[in-house]
ROBA-402789 format. One record per residue (C-alpha): residue number from 1; residue in three letters; x, y, z. Coordinates in Angstrom, 1 decimal, padded with zeros to 4 digits. Last residue first. Example, Ala and Ser with C-alpha at 12.3 -4.5 7.8 and 13.67 -1.06 7.14 Angstrom:
BEGIN
@nr:2&rest:SER&east:013.7&north:-001.1&up:007.1
@nr:1&rest:ALA&east:012.3&north:-004.5&up:007.8
***
This chain:
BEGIN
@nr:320&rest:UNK&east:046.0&north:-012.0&up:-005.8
@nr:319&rest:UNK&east:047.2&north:-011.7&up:-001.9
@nr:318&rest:UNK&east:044.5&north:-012.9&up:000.8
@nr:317&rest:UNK&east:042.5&north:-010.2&up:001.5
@nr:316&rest:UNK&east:043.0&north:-008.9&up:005.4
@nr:315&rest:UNK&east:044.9&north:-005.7&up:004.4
@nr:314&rest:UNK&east:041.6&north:-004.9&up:002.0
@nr:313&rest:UNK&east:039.7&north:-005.0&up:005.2
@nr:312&rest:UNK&east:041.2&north:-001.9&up:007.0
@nr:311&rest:UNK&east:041.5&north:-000.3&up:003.6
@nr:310&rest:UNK&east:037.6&north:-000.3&up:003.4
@nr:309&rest:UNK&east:037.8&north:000.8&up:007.2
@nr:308&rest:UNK&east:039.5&north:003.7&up:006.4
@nr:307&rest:UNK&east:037.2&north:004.4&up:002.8
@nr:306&rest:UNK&east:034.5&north:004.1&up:005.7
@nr:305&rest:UNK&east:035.7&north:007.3&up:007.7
@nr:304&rest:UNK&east:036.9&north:009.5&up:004.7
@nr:303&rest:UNK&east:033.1&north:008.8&up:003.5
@nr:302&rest:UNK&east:031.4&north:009.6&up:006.9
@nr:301&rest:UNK&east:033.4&north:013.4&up:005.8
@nr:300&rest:UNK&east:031.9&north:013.7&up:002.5
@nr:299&rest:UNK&east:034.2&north:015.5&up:000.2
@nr:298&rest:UNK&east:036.0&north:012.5&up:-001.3
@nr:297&rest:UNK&east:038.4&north:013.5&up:-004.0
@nr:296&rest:UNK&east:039.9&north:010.6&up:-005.0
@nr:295&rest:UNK&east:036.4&north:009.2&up:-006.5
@nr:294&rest:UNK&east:035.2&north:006.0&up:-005.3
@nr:293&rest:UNK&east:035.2&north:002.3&up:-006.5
@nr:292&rest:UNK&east:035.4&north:-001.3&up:-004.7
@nr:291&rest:UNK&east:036.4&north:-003.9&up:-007.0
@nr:290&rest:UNK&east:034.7&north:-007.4&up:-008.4
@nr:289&rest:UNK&east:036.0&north:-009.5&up:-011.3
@nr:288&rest:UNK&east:034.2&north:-012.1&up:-012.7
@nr:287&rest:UNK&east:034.2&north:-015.8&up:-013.3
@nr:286&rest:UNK&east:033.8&north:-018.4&up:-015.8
@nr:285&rest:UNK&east:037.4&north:-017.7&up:-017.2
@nr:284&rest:UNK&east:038.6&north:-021.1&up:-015.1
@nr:283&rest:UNK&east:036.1&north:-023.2&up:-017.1
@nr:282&rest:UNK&east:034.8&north:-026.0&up:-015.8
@nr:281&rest:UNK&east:031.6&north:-024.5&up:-014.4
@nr:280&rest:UNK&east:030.2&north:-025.4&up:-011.4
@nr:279&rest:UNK&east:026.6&north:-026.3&up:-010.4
@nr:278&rest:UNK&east:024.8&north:-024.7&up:-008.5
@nr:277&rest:UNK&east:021.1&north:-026.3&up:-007.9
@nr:276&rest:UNK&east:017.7&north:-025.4&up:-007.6
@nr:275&rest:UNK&east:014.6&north:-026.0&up:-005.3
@nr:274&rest:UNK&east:016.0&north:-025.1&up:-002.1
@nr:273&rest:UNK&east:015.5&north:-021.6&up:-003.2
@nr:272&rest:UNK&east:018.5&north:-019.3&up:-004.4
@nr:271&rest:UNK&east:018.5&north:-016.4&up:-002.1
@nr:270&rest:UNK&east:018.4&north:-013.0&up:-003.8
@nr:269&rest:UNK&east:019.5&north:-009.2&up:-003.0
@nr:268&rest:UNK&east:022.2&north:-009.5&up:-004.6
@nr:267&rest:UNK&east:023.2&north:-012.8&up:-006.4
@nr:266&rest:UNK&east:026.1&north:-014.9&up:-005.3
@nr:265&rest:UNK&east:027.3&north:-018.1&up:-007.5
@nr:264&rest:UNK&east:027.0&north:-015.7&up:-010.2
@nr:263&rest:UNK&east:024.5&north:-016.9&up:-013.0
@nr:262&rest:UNK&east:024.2&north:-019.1&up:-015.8
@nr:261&rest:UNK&east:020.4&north:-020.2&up:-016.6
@nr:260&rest:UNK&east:018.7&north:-023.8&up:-017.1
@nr:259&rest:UNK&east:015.5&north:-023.6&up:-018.5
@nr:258&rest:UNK&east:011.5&north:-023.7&up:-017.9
@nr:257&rest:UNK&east:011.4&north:-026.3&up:-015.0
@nr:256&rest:UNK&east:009.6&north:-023.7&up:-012.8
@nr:255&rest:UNK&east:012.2&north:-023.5&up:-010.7
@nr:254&rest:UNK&east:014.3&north:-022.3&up:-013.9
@nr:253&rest:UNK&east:011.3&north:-019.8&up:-014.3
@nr:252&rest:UNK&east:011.3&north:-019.0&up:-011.1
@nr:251&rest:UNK&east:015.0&north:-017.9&up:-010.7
@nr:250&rest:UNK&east:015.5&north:-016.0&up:-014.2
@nr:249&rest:UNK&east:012.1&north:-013.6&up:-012.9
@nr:248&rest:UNK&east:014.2&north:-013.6&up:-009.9
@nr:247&rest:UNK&east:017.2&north:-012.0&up:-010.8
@nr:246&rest:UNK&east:015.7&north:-009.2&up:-013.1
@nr:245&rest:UNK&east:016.2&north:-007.9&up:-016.5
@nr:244&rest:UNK&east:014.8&north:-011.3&up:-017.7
@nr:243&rest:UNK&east:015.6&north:-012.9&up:-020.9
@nr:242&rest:UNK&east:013.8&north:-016.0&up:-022.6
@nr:241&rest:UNK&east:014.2&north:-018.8&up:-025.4
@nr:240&rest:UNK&east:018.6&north:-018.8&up:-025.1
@nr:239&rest:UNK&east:019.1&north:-021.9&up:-027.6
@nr:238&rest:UNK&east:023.6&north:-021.4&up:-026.6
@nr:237&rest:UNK&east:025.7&north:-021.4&up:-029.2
@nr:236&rest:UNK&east:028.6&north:-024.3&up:-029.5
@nr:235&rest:UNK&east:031.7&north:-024.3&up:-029.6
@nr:234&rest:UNK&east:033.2&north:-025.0&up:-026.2
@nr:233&rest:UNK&east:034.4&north:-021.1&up:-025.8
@nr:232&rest:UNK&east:031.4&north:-019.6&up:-027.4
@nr:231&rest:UNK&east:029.5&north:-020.7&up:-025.0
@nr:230&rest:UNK&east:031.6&north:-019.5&up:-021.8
@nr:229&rest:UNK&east:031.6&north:-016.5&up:-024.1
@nr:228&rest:UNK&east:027.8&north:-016.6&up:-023.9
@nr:227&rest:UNK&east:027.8&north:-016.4&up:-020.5
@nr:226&rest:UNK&east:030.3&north:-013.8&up:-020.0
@nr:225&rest:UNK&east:029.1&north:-011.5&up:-022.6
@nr:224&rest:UNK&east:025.5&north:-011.7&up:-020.9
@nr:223&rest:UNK&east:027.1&north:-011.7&up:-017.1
@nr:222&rest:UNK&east:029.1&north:-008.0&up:-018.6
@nr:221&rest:UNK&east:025.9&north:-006.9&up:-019.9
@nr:220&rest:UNK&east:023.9&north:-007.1&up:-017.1
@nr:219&rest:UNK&east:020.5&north:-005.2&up:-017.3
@nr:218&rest:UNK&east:020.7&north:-004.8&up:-021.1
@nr:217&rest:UNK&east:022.5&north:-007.9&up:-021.7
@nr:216&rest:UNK&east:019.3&north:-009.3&up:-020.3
@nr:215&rest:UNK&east:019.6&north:-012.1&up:-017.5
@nr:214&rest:UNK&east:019.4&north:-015.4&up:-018.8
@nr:213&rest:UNK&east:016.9&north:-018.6&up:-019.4
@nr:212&rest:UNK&east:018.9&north:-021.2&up:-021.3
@nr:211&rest:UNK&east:016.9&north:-024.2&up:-022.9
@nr:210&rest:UNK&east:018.9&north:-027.4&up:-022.6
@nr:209&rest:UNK&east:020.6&north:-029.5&up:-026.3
@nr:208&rest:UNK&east:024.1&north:-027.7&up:-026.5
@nr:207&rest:UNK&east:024.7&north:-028.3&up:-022.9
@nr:206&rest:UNK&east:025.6&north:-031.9&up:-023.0
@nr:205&rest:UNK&east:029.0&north:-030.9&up:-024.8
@nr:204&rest:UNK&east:030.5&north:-028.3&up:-022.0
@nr:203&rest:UNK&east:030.6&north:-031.4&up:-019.9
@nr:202&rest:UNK&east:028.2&north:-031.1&up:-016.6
@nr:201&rest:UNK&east:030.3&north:-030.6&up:-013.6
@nr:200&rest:UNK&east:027.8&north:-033.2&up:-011.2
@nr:199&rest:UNK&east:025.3&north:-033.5&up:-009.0
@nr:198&rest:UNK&east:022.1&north:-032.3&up:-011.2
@nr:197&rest:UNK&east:022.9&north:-033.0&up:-015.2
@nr:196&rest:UNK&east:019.6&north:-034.8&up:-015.3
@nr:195&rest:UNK&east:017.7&north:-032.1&up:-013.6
@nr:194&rest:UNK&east:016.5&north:-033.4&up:-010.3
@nr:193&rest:UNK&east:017.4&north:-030.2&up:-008.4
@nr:192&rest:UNK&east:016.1&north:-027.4&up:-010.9
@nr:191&rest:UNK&east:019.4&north:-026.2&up:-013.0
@nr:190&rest:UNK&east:021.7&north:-023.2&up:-012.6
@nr:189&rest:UNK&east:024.7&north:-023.1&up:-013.7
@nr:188&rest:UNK&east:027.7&north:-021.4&up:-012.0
@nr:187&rest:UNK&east:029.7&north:-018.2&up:-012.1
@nr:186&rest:UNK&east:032.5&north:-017.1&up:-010.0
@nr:185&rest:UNK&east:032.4&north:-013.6&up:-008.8
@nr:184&rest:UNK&east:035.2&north:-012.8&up:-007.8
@nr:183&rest:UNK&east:036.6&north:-010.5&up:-004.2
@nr:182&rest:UNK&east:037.5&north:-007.1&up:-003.3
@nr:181&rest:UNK&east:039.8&north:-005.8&up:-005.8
@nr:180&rest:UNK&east:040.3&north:-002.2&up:-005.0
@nr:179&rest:UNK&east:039.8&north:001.3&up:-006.3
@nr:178&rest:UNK&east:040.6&north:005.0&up:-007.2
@nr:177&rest:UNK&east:039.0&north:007.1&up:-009.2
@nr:176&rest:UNK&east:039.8&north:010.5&up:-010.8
@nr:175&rest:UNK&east:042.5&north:009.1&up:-013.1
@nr:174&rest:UNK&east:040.2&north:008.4&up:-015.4
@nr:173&rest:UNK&east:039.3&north:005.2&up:-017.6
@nr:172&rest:UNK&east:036.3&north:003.9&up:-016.1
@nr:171&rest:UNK&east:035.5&north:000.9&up:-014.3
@nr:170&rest:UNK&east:032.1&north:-001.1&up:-015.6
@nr:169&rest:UNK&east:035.0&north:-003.9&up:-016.4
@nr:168&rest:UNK&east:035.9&north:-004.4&up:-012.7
@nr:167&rest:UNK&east:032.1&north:-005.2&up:-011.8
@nr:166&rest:UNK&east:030.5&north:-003.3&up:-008.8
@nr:165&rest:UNK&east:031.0&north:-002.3&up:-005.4
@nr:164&rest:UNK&east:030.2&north:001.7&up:-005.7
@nr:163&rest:UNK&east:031.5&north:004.2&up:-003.0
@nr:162&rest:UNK&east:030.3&north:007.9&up:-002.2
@nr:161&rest:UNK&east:026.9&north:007.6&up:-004.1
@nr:160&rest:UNK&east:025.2&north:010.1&up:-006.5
@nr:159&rest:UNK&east:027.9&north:011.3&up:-008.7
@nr:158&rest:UNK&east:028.4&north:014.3&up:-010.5
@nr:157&rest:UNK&east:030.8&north:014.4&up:-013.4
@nr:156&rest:UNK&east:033.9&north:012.6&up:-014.8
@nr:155&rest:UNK&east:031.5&north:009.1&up:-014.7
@nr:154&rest:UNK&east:030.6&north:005.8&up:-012.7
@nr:153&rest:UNK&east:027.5&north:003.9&up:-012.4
@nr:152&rest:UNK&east:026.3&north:003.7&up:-015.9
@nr:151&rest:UNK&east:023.4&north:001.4&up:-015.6
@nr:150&rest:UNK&east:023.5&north:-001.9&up:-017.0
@nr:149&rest:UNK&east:025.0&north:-003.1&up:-014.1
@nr:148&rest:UNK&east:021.6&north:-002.4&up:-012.8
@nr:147&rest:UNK&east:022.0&north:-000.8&up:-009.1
@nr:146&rest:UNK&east:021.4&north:-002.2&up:-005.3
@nr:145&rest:UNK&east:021.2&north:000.8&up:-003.2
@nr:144&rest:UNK&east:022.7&north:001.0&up:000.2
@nr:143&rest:UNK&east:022.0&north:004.0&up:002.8
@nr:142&rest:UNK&east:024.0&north:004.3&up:005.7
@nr:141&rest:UNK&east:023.3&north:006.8&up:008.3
@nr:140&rest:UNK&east:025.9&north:007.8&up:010.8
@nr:139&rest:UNK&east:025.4&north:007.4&up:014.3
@nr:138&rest:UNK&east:026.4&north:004.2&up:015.0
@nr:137&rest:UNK&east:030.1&north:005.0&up:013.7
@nr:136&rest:UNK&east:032.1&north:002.4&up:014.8
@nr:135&rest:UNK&east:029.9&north:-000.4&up:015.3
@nr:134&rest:UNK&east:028.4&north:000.4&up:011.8
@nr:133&rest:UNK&east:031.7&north:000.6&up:010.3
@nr:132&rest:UNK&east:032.4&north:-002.8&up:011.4
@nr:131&rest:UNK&east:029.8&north:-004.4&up:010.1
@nr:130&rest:UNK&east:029.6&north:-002.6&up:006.6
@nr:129&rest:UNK&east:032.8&north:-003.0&up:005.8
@nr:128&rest:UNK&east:032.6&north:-006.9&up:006.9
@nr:127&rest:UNK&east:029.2&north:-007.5&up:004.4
@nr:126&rest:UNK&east:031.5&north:-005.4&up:001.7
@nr:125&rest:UNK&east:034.3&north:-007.9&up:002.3
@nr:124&rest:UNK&east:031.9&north:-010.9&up:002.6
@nr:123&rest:UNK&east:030.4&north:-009.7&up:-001.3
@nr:122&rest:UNK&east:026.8&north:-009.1&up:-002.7
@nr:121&rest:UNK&east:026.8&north:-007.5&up:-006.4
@nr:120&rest:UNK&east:025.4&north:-004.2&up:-008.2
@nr:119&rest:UNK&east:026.3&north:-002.1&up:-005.2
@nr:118&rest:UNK&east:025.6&north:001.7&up:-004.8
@nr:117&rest:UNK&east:026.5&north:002.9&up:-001.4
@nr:116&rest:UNK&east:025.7&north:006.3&up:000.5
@nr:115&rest:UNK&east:027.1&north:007.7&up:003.7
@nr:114&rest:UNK&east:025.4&north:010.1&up:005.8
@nr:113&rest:UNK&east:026.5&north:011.8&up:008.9
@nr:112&rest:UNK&east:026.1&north:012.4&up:012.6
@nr:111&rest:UNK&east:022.4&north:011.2&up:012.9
@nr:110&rest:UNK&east:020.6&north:013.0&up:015.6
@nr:109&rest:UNK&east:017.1&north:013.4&up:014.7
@nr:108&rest:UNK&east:017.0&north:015.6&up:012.2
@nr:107&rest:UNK&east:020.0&north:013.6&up:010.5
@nr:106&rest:UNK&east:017.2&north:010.5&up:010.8
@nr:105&rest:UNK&east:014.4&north:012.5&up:009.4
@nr:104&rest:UNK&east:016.6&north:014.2&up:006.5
@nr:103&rest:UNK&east:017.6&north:010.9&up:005.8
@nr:102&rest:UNK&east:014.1&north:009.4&up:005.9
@nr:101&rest:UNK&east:013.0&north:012.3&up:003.5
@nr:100&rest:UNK&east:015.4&north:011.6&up:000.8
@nr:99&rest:UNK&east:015.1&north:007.9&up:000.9
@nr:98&rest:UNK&east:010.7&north:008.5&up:000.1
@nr:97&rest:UNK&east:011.6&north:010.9&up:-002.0
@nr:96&rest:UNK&east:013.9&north:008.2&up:-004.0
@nr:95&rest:UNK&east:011.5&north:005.9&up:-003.7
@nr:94&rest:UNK&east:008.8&north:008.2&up:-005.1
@nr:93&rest:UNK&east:010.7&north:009.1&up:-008.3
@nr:92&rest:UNK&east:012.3&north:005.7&up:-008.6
@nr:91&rest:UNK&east:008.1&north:004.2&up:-008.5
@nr:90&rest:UNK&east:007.6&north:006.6&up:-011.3
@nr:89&rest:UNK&east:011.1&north:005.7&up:-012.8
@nr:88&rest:UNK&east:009.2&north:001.8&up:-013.1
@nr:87&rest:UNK&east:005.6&north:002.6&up:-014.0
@nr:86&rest:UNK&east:006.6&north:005.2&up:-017.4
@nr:85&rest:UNK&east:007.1&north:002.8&up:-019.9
@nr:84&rest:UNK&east:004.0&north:000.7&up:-018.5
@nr:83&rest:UNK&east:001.9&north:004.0&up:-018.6
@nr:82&rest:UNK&east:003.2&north:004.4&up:-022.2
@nr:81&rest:UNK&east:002.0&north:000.7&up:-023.1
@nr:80&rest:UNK&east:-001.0&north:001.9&up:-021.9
@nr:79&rest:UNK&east:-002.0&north:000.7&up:-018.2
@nr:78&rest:UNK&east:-005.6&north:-001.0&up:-018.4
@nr:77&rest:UNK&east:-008.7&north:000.2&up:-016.0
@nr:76&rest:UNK&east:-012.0&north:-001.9&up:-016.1
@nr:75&rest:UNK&east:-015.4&north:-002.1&up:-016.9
@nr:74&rest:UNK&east:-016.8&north:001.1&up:-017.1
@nr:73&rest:UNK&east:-013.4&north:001.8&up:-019.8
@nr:72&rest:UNK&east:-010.8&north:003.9&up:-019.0
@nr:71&rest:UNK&east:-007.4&north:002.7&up:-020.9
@nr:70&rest:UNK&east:-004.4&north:004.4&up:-018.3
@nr:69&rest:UNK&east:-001.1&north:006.6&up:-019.1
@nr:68&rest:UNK&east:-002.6&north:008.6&up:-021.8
@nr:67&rest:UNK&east:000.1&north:011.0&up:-023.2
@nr:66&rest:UNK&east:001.1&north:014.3&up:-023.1
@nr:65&rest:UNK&east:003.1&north:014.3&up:-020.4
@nr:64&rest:UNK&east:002.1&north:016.9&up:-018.7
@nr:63&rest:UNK&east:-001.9&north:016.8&up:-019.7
@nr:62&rest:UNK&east:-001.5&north:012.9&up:-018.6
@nr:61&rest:UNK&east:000.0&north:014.0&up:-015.2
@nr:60&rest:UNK&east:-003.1&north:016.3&up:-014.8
@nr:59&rest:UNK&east:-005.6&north:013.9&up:-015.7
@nr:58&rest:UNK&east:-003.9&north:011.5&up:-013.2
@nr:57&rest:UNK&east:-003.9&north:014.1&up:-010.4
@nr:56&rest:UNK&east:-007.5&north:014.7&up:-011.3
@nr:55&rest:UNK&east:-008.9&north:011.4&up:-011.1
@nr:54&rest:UNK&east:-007.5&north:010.8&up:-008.3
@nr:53&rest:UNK&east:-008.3&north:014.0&up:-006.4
@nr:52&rest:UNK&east:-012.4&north:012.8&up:-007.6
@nr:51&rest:UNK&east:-012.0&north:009.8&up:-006.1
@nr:50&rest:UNK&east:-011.7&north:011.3&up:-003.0
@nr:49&rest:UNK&east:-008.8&north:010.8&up:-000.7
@nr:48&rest:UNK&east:-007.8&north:008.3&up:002.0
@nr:47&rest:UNK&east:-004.5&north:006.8&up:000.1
@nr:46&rest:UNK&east:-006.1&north:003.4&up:-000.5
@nr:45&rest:UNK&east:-010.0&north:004.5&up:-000.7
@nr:44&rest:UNK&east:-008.3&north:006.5&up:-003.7
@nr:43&rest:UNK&east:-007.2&north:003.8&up:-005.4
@nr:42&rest:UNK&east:-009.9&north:001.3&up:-004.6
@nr:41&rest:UNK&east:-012.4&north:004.2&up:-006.5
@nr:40&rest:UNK&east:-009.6&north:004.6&up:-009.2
@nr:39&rest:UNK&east:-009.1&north:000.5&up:-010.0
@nr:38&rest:UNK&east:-006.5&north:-001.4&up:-011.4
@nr:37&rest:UNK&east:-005.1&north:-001.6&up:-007.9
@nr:36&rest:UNK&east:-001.5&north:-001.0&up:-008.7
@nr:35&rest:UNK&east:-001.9&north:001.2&up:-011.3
@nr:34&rest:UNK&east:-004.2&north:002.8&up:-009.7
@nr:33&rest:UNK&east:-001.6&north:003.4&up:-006.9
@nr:32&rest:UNK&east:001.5&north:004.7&up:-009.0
@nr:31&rest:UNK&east:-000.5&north:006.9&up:-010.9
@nr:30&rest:UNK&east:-001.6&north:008.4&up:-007.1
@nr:29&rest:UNK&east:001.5&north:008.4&up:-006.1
@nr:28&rest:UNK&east:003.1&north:009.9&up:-008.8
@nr:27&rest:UNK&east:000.5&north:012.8&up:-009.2
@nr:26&rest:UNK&east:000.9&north:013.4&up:-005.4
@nr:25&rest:UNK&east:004.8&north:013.7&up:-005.8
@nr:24&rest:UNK&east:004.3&north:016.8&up:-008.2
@nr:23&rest:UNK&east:005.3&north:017.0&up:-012.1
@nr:22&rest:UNK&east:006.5&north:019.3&up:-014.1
@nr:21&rest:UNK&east:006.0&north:021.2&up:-017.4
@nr:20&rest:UNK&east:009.3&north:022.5&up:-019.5
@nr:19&rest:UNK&east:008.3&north:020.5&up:-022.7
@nr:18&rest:UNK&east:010.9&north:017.6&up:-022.5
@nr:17&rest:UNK&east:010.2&north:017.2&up:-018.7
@nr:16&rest:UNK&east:011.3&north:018.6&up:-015.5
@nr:15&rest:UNK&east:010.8&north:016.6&up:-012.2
@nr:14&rest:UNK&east:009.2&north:017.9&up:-009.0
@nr:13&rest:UNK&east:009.7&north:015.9&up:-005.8
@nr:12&rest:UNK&east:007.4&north:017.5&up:-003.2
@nr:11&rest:UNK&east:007.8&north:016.6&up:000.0
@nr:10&rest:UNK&east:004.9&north:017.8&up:002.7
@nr:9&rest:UNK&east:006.5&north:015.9&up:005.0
@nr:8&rest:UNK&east:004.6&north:013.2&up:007.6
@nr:7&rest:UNK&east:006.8&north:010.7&up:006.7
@nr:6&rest:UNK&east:006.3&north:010.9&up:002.8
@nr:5&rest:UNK&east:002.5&north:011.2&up:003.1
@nr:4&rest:UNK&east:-000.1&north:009.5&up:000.9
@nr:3&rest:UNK&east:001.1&north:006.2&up:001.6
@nr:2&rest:UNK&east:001.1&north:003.3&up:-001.3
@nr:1&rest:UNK&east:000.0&north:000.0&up:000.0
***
């Protein structure tokens, strides 16, 4: 359920479109809701309004956008294929308010700092960071956001998070970062326990045949390349039926007895279920290379602190 307030603050998030008009954090909200519900009268019942302020912020939102967002019928509401274009930064829009707020309400009441993390992969050296920092510093605020590797994480101009724990091939060339090995990625298939290659390293061979369920090289083109050069590699090309740009959309369909996928032995964010299997590789390139990344110039004081503890940890890595 979709809250009406942020916290209690009358927080506006206003973005700028194409055509100069903007948009208000109620209009999100209230797309955001009937798109959920499917339904403007549950919609509104949901955030304690009238139908009638509904109906308007959406007529509104449509007006700036200059599109229709929903099909109205008397029989049912429909997202357009604009209004599913538009659902997922809508629900960035409001989480990212809804982030904003909480750290002002947590600096507001007390909090010595804020430090900000973008991961795209789950590590023990970023897990350890994290814990000791925390008992260090139990006043600063620490905010972690899992991130598309897809996304361009790093560049020359402004950047949203103090550190980023990502792949060694999304680095950049410049001078302006430094970083750090932190651990690999090694990279497994995925197959429903039962599968006839269950138990074992499958030979590259008795691959050709299975269906292969992966994540999109959009969302993770470094995986995509990696699992199709692991293809490549033993000669043959993988009969790839379906692509996901999410984790567990790959995970229940393999469940589901739809595929076989190749993923990193550790996925953000997800926990395999009891109903699948790893199984290695034999291939020693079937792996990938994780750093820790941040810009030389750190400004943000809770930063200085945790780049400490980051070095801290990095003297406990075994050498490379």
């Amino acid at each position: 359920m979709i809250e009406y307030s942020v916290l209690m603050i009358p927080f506006i998030c206003t973005t700028v479109n194409k055509w100069g008009t903007n948009m208000n954090l109620n209009q999100i909200k209230s797309f955001l809701s009937v798109s959920q519900t499917l339904n403007f009268t549950n919609a509104a019942k949901q955030n304690g309004v009238p139908q009638s302020t509904i109906s308007r912020q959406i007529n509104d939102l449509e007006q700036q956008l200059e599109v229709k967002l929903f099909y109205r019928t008397k029989r049912d509401v429909r997202l357009t294929e604009e209004g599913r274009t538009f659902l997922p930064y809508a629900q960035e829009i409001l989480d990212a308010a809804q982030k904003g707020a909480y750290a002002v309400k947590q600096l507001h009441d007390g909090a010595k700092g804020r430090l900000t993390i973008a991961t795209v992969t789950t590590s023990a050296f970023l897990t350890e960071c994290l814990r000791s920092f925390g008992q260090r510093y139990p006043d600063i605020v620490v905010d972690i956001t899992y991130i598309s590797c897809g996304d361009a994480l790093l560049d020359e101009g402004e950047n949203l998070y103090d550190f980023h724990f990502l792949y060694e091939d999304m680095l950049p060339d410049s001078d302006e970062f430094d970083s750090i090995v932190t651990h690999t990625d090694n990279l497994g298939l995925v197959v429903p326990k039962g599968h006839r290659l269950s138990g074992r390293c499958p030979d590259a061979s008795e691959l050709q045949k299975e269906r292969f369920i992966l994540i999109s090289e959009e969302e993770n083109p470094i995986l995509y390349m990696q699992a199709m050069n692991y293809c490549r590699t033993h000669r043959f090309f993988p009969n790839v039926v379906n692509q996901f740009r999410d984790a567990k959309s790959v995970i229940l369909s393999v469940s589901a007895g739809l595929g076989i996928s190749i993923l990193p032995t550790t996925i953000p964010g997800e926990t395999l279920p009891a109903s699948l299997e790893v199984l290695p590789l034999d291939d020693l390139d079937a792996s990938i290379t994780c750093v820790a990344a941040w810009k030389k110039s750190l400004l943000n004081p809770a930063a200085t602190l945790f780049l400490e503890v980051i070095r801290q940890q990095e003297a406990k890595l075994p050498p490379l």
